[in-house]
Every structure is written in C-alpha cells, then in structure tokens.
N, C-alpha and C positions, 0 to 999 in steps of 0.2 A: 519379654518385657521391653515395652519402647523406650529407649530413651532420649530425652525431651530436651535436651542440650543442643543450641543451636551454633552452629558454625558456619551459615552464610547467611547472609539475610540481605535482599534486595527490595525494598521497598519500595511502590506496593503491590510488590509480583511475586517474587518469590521467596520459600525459609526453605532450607537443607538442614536438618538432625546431624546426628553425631550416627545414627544407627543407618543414615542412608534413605531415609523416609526424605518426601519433597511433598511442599505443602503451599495450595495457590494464597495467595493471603487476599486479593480482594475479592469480597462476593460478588457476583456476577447478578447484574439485573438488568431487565429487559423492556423494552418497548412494544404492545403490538404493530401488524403492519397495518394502514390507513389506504381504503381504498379514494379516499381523498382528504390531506391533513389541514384541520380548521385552519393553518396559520399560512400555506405556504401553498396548499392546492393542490399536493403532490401525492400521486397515488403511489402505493408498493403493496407488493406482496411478496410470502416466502416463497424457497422453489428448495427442492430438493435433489440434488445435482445427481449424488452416490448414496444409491439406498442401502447398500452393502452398509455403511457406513454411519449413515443419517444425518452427514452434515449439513446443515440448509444455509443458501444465501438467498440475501434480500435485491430485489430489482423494484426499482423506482423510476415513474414516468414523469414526465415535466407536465403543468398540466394543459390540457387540448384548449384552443380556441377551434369555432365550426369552421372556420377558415381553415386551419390546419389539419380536420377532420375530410374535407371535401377537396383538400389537393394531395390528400394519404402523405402528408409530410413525415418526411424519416428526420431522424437524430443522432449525432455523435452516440458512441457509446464509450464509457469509462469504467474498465474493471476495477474494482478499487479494493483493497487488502487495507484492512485496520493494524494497528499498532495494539502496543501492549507487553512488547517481550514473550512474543510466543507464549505469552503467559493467561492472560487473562482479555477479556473483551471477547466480541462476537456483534454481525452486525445492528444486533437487537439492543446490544449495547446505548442508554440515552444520547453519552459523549457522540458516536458516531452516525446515530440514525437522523437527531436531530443535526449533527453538519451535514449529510449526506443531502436532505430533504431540503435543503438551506441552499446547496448548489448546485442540486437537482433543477428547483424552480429559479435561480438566476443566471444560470450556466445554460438552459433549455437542451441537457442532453439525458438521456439514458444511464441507470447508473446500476449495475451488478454487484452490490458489496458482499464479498468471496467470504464464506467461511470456514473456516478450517480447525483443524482436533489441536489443543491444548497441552503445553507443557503442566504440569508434572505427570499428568496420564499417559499423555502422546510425545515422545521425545521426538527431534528434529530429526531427520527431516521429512516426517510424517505432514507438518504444514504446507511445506515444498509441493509435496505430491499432491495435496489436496488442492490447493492453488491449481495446479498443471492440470487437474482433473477438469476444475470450474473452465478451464482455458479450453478445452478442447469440447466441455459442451457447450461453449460459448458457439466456438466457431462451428459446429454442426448446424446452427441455423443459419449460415453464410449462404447458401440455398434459396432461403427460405421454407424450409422443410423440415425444421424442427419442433420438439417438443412443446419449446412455449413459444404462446401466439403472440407476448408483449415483444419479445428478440424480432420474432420474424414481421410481423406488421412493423414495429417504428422504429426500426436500428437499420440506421447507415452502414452497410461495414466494408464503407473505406475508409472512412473515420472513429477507428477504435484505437485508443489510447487506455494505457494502464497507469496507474497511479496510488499511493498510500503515504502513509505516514508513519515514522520510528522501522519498525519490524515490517509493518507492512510496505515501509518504500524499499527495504532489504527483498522483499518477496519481489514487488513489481521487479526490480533491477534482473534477479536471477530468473525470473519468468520471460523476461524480454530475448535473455541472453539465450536462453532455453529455448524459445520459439526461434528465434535464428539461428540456433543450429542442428533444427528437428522438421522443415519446413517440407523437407522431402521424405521426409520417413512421418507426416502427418496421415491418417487413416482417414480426416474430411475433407472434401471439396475445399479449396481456399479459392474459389472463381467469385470475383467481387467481395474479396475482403482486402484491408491494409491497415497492418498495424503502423498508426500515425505519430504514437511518441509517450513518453515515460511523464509522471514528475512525482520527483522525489522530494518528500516533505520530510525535513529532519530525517534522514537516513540513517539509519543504527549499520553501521560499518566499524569492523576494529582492528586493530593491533596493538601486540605488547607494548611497543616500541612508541614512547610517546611523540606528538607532534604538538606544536602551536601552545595555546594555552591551556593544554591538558598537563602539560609541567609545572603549572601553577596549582596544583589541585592533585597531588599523586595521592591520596588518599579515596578521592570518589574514582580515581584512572586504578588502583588497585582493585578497588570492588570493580568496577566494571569488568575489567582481568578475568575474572570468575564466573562472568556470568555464560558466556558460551560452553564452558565446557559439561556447567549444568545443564543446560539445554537442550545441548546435541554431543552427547558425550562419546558417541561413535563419530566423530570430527577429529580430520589430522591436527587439530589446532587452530593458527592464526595464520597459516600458510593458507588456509582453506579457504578457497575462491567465493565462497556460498558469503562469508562474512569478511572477506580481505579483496576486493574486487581490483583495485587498484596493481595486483600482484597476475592477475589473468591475461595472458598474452594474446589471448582473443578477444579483446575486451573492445576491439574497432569493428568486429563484427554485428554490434548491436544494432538488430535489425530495424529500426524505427528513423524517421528523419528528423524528430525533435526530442530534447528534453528539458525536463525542467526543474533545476534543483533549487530548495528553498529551503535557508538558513536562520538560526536564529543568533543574535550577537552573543547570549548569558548560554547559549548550548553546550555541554560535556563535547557535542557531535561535530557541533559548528563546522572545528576543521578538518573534520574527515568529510563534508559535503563540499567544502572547498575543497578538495585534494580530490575527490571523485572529478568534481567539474573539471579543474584543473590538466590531469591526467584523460579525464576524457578527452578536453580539447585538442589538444597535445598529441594525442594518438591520430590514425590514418582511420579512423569515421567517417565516415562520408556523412555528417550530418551537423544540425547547428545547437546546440549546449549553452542554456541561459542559467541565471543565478539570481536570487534575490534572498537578500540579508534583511531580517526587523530586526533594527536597533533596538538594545536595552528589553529583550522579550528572550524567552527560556525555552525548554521543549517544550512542544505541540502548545505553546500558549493557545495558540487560536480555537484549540476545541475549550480550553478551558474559562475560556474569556471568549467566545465567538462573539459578542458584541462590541468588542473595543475597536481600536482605532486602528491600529496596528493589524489586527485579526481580518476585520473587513478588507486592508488593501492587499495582504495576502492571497485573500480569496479573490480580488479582484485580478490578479495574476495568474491566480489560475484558470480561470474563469478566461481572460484574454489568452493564455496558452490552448484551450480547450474547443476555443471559438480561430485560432489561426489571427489575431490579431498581433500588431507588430508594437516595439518599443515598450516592453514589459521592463520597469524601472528598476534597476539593482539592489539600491537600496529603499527600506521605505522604514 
C-alpha cells in the first residue's frame, strides 16, 4: 500500500513520499521541430544520438541567405544543456526551443540542444553520461564524416562552445572539465576541432555551508540542502566535485579560453556564480572569466520573460560572447 505522505517537495520538479516513491510534478510538453520557424526562420530537426537508449536532441540552423549557400559558410557551434533540476524539461520543451530558435537566428550559430534521461526515473549521474555521449557524437563529425549532414556541412569546429542554464550550466561546467581530461583517451579524430568557451547561465552549484545572501533565506538554503541527495543519491555529498566545483583542484585545467558566467541579483545561486567566477579567476587558468549580473531579475528570468528588457540584454551577452566580441557589460 503506498503511502502518500510527502516529505520533500521541491517545486516544480520534484515530491519524495514517506514510502521512497519520487514523483516529477511538472508535465512535460513539447514543441515540434520546424524545418523553417514562421517567426525567426530557423530550421531544427530531432536526431537521435543513443539508440540503446532513445534519447533525442534537437539541432537548429540559422537561416541561409544564397550568399551563404554559394560560399558553403560554416557556423559557430553551441552544445547547450537545458535546466530544470535534472528533473523535468527536454529540448522540445516551449521555455527552451522557443529561446534556443530565438538565438539561433540572432546569434547566426548552430545550436545542439543535448537531451538527456530524467530524474526520478534516471538518477544522476545518468544525465552526465548522456551529455558526454551527445559530446563525443558531436565531435565524430570533426572530420566531416559523420552521421548527420547539418554538423558536417555548416559547423565550424574551431569554434565550439558549450553552454546551459541552472542544471544545465552544472552539466556544461563538468562536460568541459571532462573533455580536458579525456582529450587523449578520445576514440575520434579531434583534427580541426577547438573547444572555444563555456557560459554559464545561473549555475546550480552547492554547499551546505551557506555564503552571501543565502543566510538571509535558511529556509529556501535548507530545502535546497535536500535536493542533491535526491537526485544523485549514489553522491559523496557536497564534497562532490560534479555539484561543488569550487572544491576541484583541477579546476585550472578547464580546457576552453573563454567563459562566461551570468547572474541574476534576486537568485538563491547568485553567489555561487560569483564564487565560481571568482575562484576561477584566481586560479592558474590559462584563460579570461567574464560575469554579468541583471539587476532586480530571479532565476532563468529570461526564459520566462524572453521579451523584457533585462532578458534581451542578457541574450545580447551571449550573443557577443558567442560571436568573440569584446566589452561584454557586468552589470545590466
């Protein structure tokens, strides 16, 4: 007999029972993919990485002018990992397909959003892998010799950057770190590829041990407390490098030349994206660590508002990190 007595509830991702039952609480809805989208011109289609598996991620092209059809123009490419708390979303997801396609066509790069298996089904770090999966068929068309013809016809790959938001800039961070220290033990060709830089959007990073103005708030710092071990319950904890990144003594090793982190003022996470940058900077990197704060704006505002004011110059920061443009403002 189940019983129905809840004892964690993180809203709107995840309930934990009293019986050890885990229950997603938001439903999941979907976008199709648009081989050219009325509003933005941007084609996608699904691909299916691990058929073992069946996980599908979506690739989106910027869309052609015949001028860029007749000099075979290549594009940046952007992995990009969704948020959600390991919990919930997928990139079929409206919050994500609709920003993806948004700077797809203002950004003019290529854009893979990675999908991955689901907590409460798939415990961590099942997403992990599935990421590193998407990563390594990424690079098999580094050749141009792979599977799909959208990678190998219009992707630049000295210009690939990773990127996400919440869980997913958690994902990019440990993917980056992962590909720099796996770079000789890779099974494909890496001739004319270079991974060019991170950015991390609201980073979901933790520890017990509060910092900043998460002492103002021990009540949402408490539940928060709770939620890793839901998650990824085969984890040492908050020592664990995967979700305590600042505690990783290789942490200079992170193989890319840029990144980019991006905060929000009203965020739980705020100051553990400052304290990543921070700690990044700070270490023996060989590389340059920018930051941008929206004032008076909360997590992932910008998918939830993509229209505002705030939301747009964000995007315009990434957008300028993406394109190698200089003097990316701190604050906005």
């Amino acid at each position: 007999m189940e019983n129905n007595e809840i004892v964690y509830e993180y809203k709107p991702f995840l309930r934990v029972y009293k019986d050890g039952r885990k229950e997603r609480i938001l439903v999941k809805k979907c976008i199709p993919p648009s081989m050219e989208d009325p509003k933005t011109g941007v084609s996608s289609k699904d691909v299916i990485i691990t058929p073992e598996v069946g996980v599908s991620s979506r690739i989106y092209l910027p869309k052609f002018t015949k001028q860029q059809k007749q000099i075979n123009k290549r594009f940046p490419l952007l992995l990009y990992f969704h948020g959600g708390a390991f919990c919930v979303h997928s990139p079929s997801s409206p919050l994500y397909h609709n920003y993806i396609s948004s700077l797809v066509a203002e950004a003019n790069v290529v854009v893979l959003s990675v999908g991955f298996r689901l907590v409460p089904e798939h415990h961590l770090p099942v997403a992990y892998d599935d990421s590193w999966e998407a990563i390594v068929w990424v690079l098999s068309h580094s050749t141009g010799h792979g599977s799909e013809s959208w990678l190998n016809n219009y992707v630049d790959f000295n210009r690939v950057f990773m990127g996400g938001d919440s869980a997913g800039a958690n994902i990019s961070h440990n993917m980056a770190m992962r590909l720099a220290g796996t770079h000789h033990q890779m099974q494909v060709s890496l001739i004319g590829f270079q991974f060019y830089g991170v950015v991390l959007i609201h980073p979901y990073f933790w520890d017990e041990k509060p910092i900043g103005s998460e002492e103002k708030d021990m009540y949402k710092k408490i539940k928060m407390d709770k939620l890793w071990p839901n998650i990824c319950p085969s984890s040492t904890g908050y020592d664990d490098l995967l979700i305590n990144p600042y505690k990783d003594p290789n942490l200079s090793s992170l193989g890319c030349k840029k990144v980019l982190v991006c905060v929000a003022e009203k965020d739980l996470f705020r100051d553990r994206g400052w304290l990543y940058f921070e700690t990044l900077r700070n270490s023996e990197w060989n590389g340059v660590v920018e930051i941008v704060e929206s004032q008076g704006e909360d997590h992932v505002f910008h998918l939830l508002k993509p229209d505002s004011e705030k939301a747009m110059k964000m995007k315009e920061s990434v957008i300028s990190f993406l394109n190698h443009q200089q003097q990316i403002p701190s604050r906005i």
